[in-house]
C-alpha positions in Angstrom: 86.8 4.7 85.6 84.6 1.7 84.6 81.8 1.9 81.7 79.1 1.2 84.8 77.6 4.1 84.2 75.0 3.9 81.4 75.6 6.8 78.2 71.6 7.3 79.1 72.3 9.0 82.4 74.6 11.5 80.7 71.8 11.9 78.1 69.6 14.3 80.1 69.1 18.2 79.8 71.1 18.9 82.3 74.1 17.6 81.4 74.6 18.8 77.8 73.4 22.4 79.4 76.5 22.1 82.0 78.8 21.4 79.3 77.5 24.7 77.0 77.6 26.4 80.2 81.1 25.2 80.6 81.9 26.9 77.3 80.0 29.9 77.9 82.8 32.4 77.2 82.9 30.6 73.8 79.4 31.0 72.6 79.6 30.4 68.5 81.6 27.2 69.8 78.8 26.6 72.2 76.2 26.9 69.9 78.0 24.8 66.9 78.9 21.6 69.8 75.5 21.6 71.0 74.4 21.0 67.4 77.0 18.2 67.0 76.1 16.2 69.7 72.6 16.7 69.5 73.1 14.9 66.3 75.2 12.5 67.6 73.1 11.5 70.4 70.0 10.9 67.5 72.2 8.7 65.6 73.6 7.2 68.7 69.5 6.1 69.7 69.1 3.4 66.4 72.5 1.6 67.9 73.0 -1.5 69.2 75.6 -0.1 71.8 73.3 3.2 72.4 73.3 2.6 76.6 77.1 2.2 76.6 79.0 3.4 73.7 82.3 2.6 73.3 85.4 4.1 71.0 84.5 1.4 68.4 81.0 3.5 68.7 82.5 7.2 68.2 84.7 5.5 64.8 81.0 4.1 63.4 79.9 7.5 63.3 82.6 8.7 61.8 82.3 6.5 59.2 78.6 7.0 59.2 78.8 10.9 58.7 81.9 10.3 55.5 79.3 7.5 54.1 76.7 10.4 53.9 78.8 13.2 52.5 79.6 15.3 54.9 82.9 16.9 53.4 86.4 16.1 55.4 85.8 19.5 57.3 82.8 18.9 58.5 83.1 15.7 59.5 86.5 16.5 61.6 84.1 19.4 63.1 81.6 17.0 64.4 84.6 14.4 66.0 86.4 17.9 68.0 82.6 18.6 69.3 82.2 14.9 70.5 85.8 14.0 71.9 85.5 17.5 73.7 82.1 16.5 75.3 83.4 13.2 76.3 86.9 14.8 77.8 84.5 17.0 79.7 81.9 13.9 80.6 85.4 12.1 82.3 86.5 15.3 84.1 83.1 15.6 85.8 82.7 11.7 86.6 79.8 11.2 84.3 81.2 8.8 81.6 84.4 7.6 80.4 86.3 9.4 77.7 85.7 7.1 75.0 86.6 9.5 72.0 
């Protein structure tokens, strides 16, 4: 699969609700990913790459969220959430599995 597909067409409602929905029998983890990318995706607006990130993207906010303190934990919290909504992104045809 080709990065043709802009990041902005998997930005909408819908798509983040089909992933939750997609861990619906996991609701705390639901609830705790949504907030990740949510935060991820208002980072992700201020960058240069924001229409197509890339895996050079995902490792800038990494280092983004260790530059601002977020404790080792955390931050590792935030990376499962996003590489798991990418997997899923790829599996569905939406976007490349950059993460």
């Amino acid at each position: 699969m080709t990065n043709d597909i802009t990041f902005a067409q998997t930005l909408d409602g819908a798509t983040l609700d089909s992933f939750l929905l997609y861990l619906e029998d996991m609701p705390n983890t639901a609830k705790t990913y949504k907030s990740c990318i949510k935060r991820f995706k208002l980072w992700l607006k201020d960058q240069p790459d924001a229409q197509q990130p890339t895996t050079n993207t995902v490792r800038r906010y990494k280092e983004d969220l260790t530059k601002r303190g977020y404790k080792p934990n955390t931050v590792h919290l935030y990376m499962v959430a996003i590489k798991q909504w990418f997997k899923w992104l790829e599996s569905i045809g939406k976007y490349p599995n950059i993460a």
